[in-house]
C-alpha positions as CSV (number, residue, x, y, z in Angstrom):
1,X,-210.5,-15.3,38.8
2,X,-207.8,-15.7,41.4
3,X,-208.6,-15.3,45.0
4,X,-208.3,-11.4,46.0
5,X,-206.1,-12.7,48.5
6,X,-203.3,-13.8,45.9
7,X,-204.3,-10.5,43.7
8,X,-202.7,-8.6,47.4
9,X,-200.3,-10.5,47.9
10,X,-198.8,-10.0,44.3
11,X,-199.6,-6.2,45.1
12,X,-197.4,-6.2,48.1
13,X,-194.9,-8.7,46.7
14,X,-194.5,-6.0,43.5
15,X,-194.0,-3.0,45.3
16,X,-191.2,-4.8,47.5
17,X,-189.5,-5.5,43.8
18,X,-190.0,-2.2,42.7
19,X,-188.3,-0.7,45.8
20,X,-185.4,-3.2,45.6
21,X,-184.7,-2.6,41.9
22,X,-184.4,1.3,42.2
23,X,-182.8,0.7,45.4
24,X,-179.5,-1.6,44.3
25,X,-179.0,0.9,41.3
26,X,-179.5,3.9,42.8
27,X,-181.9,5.0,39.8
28,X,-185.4,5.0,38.8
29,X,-188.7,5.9,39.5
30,X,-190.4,4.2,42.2
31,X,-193.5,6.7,42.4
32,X,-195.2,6.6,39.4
33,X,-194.7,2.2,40.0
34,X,-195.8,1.7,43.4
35,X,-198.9,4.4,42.0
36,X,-199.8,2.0,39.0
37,X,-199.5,-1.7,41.0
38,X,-202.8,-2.4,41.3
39,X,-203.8,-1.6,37.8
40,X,-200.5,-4.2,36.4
41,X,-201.5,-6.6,38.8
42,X,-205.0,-6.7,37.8
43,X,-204.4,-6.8,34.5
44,X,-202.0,-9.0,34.1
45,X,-203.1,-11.7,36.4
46,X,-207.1,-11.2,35.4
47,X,-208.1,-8.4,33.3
48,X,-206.2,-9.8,29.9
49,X,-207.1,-13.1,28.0
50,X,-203.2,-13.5,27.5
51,X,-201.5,-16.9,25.5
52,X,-199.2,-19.6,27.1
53,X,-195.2,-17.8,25.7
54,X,-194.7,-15.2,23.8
55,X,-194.3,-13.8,20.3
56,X,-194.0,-10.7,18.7
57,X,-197.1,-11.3,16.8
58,X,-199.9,-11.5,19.3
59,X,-202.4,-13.1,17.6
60,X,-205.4,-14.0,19.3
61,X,-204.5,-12.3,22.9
62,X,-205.0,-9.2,24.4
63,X,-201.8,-6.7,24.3
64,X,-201.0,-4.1,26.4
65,X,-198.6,-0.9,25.8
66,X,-196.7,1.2,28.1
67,X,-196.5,5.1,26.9
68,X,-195.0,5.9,30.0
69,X,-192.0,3.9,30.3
70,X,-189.8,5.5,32.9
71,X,-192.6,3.0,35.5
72,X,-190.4,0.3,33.9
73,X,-190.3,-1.1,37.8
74,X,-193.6,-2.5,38.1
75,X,-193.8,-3.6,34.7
76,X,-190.4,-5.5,35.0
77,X,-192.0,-7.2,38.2
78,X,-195.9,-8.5,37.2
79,X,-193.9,-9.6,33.8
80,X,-191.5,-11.2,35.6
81,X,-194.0,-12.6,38.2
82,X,-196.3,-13.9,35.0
83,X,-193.7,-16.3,34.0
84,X,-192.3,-13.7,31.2
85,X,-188.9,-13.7,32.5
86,X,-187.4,-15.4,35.3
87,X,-187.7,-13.4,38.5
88,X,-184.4,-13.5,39.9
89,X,-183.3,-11.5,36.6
90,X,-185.0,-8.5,38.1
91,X,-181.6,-8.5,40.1
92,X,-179.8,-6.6,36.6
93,X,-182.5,-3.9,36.6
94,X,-180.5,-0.7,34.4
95,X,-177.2,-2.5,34.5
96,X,-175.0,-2.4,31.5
97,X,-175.9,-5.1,28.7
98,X,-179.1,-6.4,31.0
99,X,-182.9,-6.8,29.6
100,X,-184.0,-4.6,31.8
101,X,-183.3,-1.5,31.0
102,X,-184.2,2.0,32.7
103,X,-186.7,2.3,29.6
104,X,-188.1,-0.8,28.6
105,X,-186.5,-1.6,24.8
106,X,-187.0,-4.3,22.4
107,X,-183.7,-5.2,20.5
108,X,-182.9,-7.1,23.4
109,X,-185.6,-9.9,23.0
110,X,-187.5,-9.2,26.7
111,X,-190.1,-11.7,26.5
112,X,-193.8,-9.2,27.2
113,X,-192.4,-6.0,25.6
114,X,-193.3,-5.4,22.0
115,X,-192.1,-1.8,21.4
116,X,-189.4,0.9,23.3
117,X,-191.2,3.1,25.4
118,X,-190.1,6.4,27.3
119,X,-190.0,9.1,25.0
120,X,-193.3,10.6,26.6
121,X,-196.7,11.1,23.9
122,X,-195.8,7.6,21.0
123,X,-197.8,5.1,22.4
124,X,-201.3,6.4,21.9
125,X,-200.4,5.9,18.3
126,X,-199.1,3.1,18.7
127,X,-201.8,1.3,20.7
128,X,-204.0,2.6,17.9
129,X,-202.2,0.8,15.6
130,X,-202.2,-2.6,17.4
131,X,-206.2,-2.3,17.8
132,X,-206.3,-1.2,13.5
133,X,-204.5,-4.9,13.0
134,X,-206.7,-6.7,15.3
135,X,-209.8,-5.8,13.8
136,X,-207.5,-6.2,10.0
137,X,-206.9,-9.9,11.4
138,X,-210.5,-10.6,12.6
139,X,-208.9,-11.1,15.9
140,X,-211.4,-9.8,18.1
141,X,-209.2,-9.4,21.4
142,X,-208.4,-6.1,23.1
143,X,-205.9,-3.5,23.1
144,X,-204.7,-1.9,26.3
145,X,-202.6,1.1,26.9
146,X,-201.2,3.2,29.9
147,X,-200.4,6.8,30.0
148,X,-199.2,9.4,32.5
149,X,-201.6,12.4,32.9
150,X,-198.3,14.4,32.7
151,X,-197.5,12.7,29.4
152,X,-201.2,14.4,27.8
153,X,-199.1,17.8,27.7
154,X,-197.4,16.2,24.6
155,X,-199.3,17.0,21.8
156,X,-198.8,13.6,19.4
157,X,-201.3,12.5,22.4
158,X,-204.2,14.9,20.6
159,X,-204.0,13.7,17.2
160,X,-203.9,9.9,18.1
161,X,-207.4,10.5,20.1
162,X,-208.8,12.6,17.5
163,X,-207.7,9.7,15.0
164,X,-209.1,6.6,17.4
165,X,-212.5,8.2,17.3
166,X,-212.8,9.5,14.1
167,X,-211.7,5.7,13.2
168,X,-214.2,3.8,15.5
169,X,-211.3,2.4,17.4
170,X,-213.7,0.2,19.9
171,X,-211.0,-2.0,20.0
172,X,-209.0,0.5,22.2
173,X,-209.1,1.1,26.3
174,X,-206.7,3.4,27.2
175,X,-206.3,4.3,31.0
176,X,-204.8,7.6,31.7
177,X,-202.8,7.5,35.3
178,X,-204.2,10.6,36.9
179,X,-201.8,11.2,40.0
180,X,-201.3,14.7,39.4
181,X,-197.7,15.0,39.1
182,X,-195.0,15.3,37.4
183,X,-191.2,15.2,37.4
184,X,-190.9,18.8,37.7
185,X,-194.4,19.2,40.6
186,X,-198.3,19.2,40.5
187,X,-199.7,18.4,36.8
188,X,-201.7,22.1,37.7
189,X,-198.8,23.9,37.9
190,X,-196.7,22.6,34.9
191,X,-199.4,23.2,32.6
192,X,-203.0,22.3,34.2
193,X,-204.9,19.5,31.7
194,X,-208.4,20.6,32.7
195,X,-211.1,18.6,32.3
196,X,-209.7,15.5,31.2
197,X,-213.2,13.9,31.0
198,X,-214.7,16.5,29.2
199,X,-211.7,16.4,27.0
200,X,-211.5,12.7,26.1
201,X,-215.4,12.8,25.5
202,X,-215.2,16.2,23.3
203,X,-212.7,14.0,20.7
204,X,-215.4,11.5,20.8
205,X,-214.5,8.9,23.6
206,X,-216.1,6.8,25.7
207,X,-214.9,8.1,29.6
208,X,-215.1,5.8,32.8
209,X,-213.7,7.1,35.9
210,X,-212.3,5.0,38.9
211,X,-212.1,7.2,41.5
212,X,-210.1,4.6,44.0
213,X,-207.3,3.7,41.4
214,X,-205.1,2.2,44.8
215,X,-207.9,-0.2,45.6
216,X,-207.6,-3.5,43.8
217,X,-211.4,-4.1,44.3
218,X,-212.4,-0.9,43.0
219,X,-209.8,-1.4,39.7
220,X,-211.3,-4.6,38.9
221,X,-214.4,-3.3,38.9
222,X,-213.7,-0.4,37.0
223,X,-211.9,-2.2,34.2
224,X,-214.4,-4.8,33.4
225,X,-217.0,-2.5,33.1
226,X,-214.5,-0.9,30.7
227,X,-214.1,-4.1,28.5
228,X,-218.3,-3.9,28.5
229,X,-217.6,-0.5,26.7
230,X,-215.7,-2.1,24.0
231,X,-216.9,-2.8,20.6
232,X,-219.6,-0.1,20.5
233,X,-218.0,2.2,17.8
234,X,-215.7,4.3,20.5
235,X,-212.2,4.3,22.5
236,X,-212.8,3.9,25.6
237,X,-210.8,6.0,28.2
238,X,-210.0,5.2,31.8
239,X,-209.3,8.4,34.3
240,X,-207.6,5.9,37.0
241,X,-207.3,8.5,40.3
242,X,-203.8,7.0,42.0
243,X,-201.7,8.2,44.4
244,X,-197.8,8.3,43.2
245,X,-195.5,6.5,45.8
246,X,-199.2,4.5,47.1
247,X,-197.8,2.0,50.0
248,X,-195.2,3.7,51.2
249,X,-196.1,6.8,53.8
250,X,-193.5,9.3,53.7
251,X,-193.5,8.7,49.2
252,X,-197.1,9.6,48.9
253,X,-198.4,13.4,48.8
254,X,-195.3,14.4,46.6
255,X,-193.6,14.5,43.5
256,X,-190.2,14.2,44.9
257,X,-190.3,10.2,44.3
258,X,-190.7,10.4,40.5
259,X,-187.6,9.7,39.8
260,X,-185.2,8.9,43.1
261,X,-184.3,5.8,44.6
262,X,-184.5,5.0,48.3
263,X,-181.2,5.2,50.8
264,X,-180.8,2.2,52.5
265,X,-182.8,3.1,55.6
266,X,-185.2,4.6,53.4
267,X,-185.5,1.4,51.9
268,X,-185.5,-0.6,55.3
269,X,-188.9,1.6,56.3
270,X,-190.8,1.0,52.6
271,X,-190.2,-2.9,52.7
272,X,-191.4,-3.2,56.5
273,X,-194.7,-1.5,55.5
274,X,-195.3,-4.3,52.4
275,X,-194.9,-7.9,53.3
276,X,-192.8,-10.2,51.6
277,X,-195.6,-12.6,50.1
278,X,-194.0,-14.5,47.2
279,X,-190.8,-14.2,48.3
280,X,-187.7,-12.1,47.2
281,X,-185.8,-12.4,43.8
């Protein structure tokens, strides 16, 4: 396992990238990324048993899906700072004919991304489908996903639980990012998802909570007691509490960040509250 001290320093090095990117565009969504860092960071650079390169494939690795792909920001970066894609091509973030788009895509050959991502409630099914090849293959790796708690309002969501229990999916871990918003405001007042525990555990899930989904520590902790879940004839599900726009003060308590970029003094503030570890792209 890396130092905790590198783990940090790729926390505050991501955020810096995610601000940047949305920043020299003018587009993105910086809050649901900077909410989420910990949990790439960790399981990209620990959590995973991942292979030297890529393929499309995936034998004999663990894979990871993003339902929610508008966060395309920090994923771009911990990809990127894996040795994906070279760094400095986080520079063409959402510019015409770059990798990179706003939603992360496949036809361009993005080394780390295996499907298209951002229309909100597909990759549940998705995931579900990776894990039903693994255990087709013998290959008895993992299968992660990520989903907004905004996203569960779709209902495609509902049938792809019902489905991975009702299939013994133990294959699966599927973290929900419970921030409590939305584009459009609190999560409660959109249209309020309950209790998500009781929910996940009606369909026949196994639920974990991590109550400190900022803390890098606690996240760890959380996830690898997660992968203990595995292989035991459920899903498991991960309620990770974050806190959209986490690092930078006058982004957190509010939806507002979802999807806006930073002015340039805006931008000035959120870099000088996350030091520049690894170095700028």
């Amino acid at each position: 396992m890396p130092e905790l001290s590198k783990l940090q320093n790729l926390v505050s090095q991501t955020r810096r990238d995610i601000l940047r990117m949305v920043h020299k565009v003018n587009s993105g969504h910086p809050g649901g990324s900077l909410g989420c860092t910990e949990f790439f960071v960790a399981l990209y650079h620990e959590l995973m048993e991942l292979k030297d390169g890529f393929d499309m494939d995936g034998n004999g690795e663990d894979l990871f899906f993003l339902s929610n792909g508008h966060i395309s920001p920090v994923y771009y970066s911990v990809l990127s700072r894996r040795g994906y894609f070279p760094v400095e091509e986080l520079n063409t973030f959402r510019l015409i004919d770059s990798r990179l788009q706003g939603h992360p895509t496949t036809h361009e050959g993005l080394p780390g991304i295996r499907i298209a991502s951002g229309s909100l409630g597909q990759g549940m099914s998705v995931a579900i489908g990776a894990a039903l090849a693994k255990k087709l293959n013998n290959d008895d790796h993992l299968i992660y996903s990520l989903h907004g708690d905004g996203e569960l309002q779709e209902g495609q969501n509902w049938e792809a639980i019902m489905y991975a229990a009702g299939n013994k999916v133990d294959n699966l871990i599927s973290t929900i990012d419970v921030n409590g918003k939305q584009i459009d405001g609190a999560t409660d007042d959109v249209l309020p998802l309950g209790d998500l525990k009781a929910k996940f555990e009606a369909f026949g899930w196994d639920v974990l909570e991590i109550s400190e989904g900022n803390d890098l520590e606690a996240v760890l902790t959380g996830m690898n007691e997660a992968k203990s879940r595995t292989g035991k004839g459920k899903p498991v599900c991960v309620l990770l509490q974050t806190m959209m726009g986490n690092g930078v003060d006058f982004m957190m308590h509010t939806h507002a960040w979802h999807g806006k970029a930073p002015n340039d003094e805006q931008l000035e503030n959120a870099l000088s509250q996350n030091a520049e570890t690894l170095g700028d792209y």
